[in-house]
C-alpha positions in Angstrom: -83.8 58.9 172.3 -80.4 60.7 171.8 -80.4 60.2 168.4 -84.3 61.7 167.5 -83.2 64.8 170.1 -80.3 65.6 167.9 -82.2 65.2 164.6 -84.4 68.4 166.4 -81.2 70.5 166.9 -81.5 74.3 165.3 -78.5 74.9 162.5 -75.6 76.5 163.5 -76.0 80.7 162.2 -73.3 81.9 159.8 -72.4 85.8 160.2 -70.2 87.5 157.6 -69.1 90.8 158.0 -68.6 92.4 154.5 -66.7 95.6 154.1 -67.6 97.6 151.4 -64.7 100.0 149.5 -66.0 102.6 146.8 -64.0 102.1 143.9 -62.2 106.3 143.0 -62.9 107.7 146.0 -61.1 110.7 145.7 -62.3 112.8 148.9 -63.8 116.3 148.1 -61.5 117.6 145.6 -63.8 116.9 142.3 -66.6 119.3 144.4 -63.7 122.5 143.9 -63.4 121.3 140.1 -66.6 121.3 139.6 -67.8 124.7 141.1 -64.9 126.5 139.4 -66.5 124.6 135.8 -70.1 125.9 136.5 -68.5 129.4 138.3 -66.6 129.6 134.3 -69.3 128.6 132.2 -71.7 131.5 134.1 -68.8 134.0 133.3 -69.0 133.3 129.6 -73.2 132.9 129.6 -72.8 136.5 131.2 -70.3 137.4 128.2 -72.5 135.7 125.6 -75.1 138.6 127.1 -73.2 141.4 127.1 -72.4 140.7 124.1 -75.9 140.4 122.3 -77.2 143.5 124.3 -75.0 145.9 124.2 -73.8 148.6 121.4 -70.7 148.7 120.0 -69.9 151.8 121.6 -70.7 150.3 125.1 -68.4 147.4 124.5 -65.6 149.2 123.4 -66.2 151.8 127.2 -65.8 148.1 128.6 -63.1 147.3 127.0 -61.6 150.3 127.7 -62.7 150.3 131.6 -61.3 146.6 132.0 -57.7 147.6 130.0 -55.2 148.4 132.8 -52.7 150.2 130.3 -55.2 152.4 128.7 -54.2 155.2 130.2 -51.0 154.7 130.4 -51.2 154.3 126.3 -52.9 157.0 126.2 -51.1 159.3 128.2 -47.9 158.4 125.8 -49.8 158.8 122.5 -49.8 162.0 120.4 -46.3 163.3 120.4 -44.9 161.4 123.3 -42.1 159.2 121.5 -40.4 160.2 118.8 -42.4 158.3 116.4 -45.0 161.0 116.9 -42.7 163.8 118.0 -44.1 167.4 116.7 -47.4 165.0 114.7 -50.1 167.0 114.0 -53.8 166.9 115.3 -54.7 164.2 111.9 -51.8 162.0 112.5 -52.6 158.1 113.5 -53.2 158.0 117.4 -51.5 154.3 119.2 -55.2 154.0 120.6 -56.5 150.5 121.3 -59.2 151.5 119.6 -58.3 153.8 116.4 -59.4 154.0 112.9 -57.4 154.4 109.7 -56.9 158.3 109.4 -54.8 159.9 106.8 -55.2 163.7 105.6 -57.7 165.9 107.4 -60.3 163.0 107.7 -61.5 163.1 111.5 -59.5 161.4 114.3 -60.4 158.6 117.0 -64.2 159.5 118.0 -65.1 158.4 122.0 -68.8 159.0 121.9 -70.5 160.1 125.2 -70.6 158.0 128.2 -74.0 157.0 127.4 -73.1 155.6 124.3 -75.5 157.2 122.1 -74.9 158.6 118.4 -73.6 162.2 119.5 -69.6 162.2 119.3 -67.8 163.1 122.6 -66.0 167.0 123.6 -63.0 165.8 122.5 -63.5 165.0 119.0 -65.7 168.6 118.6 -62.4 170.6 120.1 -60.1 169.0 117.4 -62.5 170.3 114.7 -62.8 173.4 116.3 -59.0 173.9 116.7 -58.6 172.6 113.0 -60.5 174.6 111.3 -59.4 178.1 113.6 -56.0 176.4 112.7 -56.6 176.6 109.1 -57.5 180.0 108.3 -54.0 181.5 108.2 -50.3 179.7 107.4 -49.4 181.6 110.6 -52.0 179.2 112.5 -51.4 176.4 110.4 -48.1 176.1 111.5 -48.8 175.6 115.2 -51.2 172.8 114.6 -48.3 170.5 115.4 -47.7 171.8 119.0 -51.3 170.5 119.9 -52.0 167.2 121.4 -55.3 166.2 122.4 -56.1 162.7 124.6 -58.8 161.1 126.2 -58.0 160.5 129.6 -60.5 159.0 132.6 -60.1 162.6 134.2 -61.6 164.3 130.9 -60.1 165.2 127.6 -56.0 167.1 128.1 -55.2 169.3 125.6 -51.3 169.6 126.2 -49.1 172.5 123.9 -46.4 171.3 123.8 -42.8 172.8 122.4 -40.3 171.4 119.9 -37.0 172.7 118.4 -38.6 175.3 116.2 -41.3 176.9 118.7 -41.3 177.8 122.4 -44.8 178.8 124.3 -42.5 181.2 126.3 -39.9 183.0 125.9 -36.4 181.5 127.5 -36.8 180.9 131.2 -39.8 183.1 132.0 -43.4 183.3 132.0 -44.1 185.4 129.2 -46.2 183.6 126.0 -44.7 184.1 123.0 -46.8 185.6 119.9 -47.7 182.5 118.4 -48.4 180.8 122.1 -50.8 183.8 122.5 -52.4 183.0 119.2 -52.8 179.5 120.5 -54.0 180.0 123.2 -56.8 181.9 121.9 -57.7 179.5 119.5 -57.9 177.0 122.6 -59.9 179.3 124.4 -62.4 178.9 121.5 -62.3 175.4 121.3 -63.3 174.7 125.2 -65.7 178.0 125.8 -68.5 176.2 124.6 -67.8 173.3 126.0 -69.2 172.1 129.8 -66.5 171.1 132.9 -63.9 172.7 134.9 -60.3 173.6 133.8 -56.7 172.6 135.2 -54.2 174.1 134.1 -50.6 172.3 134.7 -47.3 173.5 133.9 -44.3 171.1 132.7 -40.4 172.2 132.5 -37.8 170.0 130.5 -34.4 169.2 133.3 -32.1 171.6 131.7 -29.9 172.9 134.5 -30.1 177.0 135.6 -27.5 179.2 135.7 -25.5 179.1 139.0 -26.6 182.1 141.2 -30.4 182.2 139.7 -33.0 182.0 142.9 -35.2 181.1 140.4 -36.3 177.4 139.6 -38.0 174.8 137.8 -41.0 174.3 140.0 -41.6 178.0 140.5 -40.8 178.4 136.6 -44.2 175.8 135.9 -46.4 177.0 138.2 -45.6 180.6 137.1 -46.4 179.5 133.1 -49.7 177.7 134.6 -51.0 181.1 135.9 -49.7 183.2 132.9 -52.0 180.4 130.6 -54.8 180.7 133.0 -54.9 184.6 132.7 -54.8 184.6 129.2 -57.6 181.8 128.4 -59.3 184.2 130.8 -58.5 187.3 128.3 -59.9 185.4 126.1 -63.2 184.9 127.6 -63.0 181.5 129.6 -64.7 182.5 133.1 -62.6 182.2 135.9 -65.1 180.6 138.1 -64.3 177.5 135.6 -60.6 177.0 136.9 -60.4 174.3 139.3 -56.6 174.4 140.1 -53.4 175.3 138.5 -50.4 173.3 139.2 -46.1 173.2 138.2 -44.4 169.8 138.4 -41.2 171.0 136.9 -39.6 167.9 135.2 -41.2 165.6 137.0 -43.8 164.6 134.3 -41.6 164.0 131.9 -43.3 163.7 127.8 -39.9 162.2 126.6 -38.5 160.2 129.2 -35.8 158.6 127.7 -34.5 162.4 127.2 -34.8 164.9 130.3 -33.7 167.7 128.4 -35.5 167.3 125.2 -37.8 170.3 124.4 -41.2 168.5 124.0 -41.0 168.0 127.9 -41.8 171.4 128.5 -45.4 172.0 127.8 -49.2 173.7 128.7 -51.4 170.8 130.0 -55.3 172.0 129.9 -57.2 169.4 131.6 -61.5 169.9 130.7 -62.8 167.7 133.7 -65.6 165.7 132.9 
């Protein structure tokens, strides 16, 4: 009997406990790889778009926009080293953006903001200057005090002075001849044209004479004013002046140089 009940005893019951490691676990870190990969690969999709659907024009305003030393480059361009010290309105610009120009052929064209066909205000002033520049060898002479750039406030036109011509006479606020028959031709270049006026004065850091009340602030502020009044002779309205302003030397065109004579110069700003 002991031997037929053991014959009906149930098998023991085996329990294995398996633990199960996944091979490269790596925690979440492949998740921040991955989302930066898809984050870049819609950045340049969005490139690839811009790209095909936009107009030269546009992608060059981009450019432009995106460029943090832009205006900075363009602020030293035309006649601010001494590369292009006393250069004349058809010398080569240190745009980003520049064509080959040699002779009279036109300069550096921004078109309008909209990008169409129709050139910009500043590329229609330097024709107008050139050509009111041309018609005498009095007025051809002066065409290398005049700078024009292309700033994101609106297009400067800065007279500026060298060793050989002065807008005003020594230490005052009275235009020369020739810085009268500038102006004018300035005057004709921006009538026509749409946007307010500033008109800022610049001095070079040449010391005054001991005993002068006089000084370099009130010296660029008083050469602003005598500019405004005599683009208003010369039919600007005065409801188009915005603000005049003197900064003395504090603008310096020729850094490196305080005292040089370029430093001292007629900045008209057309606002856009």
């Amino acid at each position: 009997m002991a031997s037929k009940a053991g014959r009906n005893d149930l098998p023991p019951i085996i329990v294995k406990k398996v633990t199960v490691v996944a091979a490269g676990h790596h925690g979440g870190a492949w998740k921040v790889a991955y989302a930066d990969f898809v984050t870049a690969m819609m950045a340049f999709f969005l490139l690839l778009w811009l790209l095909g659907s936009t107009t030269e024009d546009q992608r060059k305003g981009l450019a432009d926009y995106f460029t943090p030393t832009l205006v900075k480059t363009r602020e030293q361009s035309a006649g601010s080293t001494g590369l292009l010290g006393g250069a004349s309105l058809t010398d080569p610009d240190n745009y980003p953006h520049r064509a080959s120009q040699t002779g009279s052929r036109s300069l550096t064209i921004p078109r309008d903001a909209t990008g169409g066909p129709k050139e910009g205000a500043i590329s229609r002033m330097r024709q107008r200057v050139q050509s009111k520049l041309e018609q005498s060898e009095r007025l051809r002479r002066l065409t290398r005090q005049v700078r024009m750039v292309d700033t994101t406030q609106g297009v400067r036109i800065d007279l500026v002075d060298d060793a050989d011509f002065s807008m005003f006479v020594l230490g005052t606020t009275v235009l020369t001849a020739d810085a009268a028959a500038l102006i004018g031709v300035i005057s004709d270049a921006v009538r026509p044209e749409l946007g307010d006026l500033t008109i800022r004065g610049h001095t070079d850091a040449l010391p005054w004479k001991s005993g002068l009340k006089a000084n370099n602030w009130s010296l660029s502020a008083g050469r602003a004013e005598a500019t405004r009044q005599a683009l208003m002779r010369s039919g600007i309205a005065e409801a188009r002046f915005r603000r005049i302003e003197g900064v003395a030397d504090r603008e310096l065109l020729i850094a490196k140089n305080p005292q040089d004579p370029r430093n001292r110069r007629i900045s008209i700003l057309l606002m856009k």
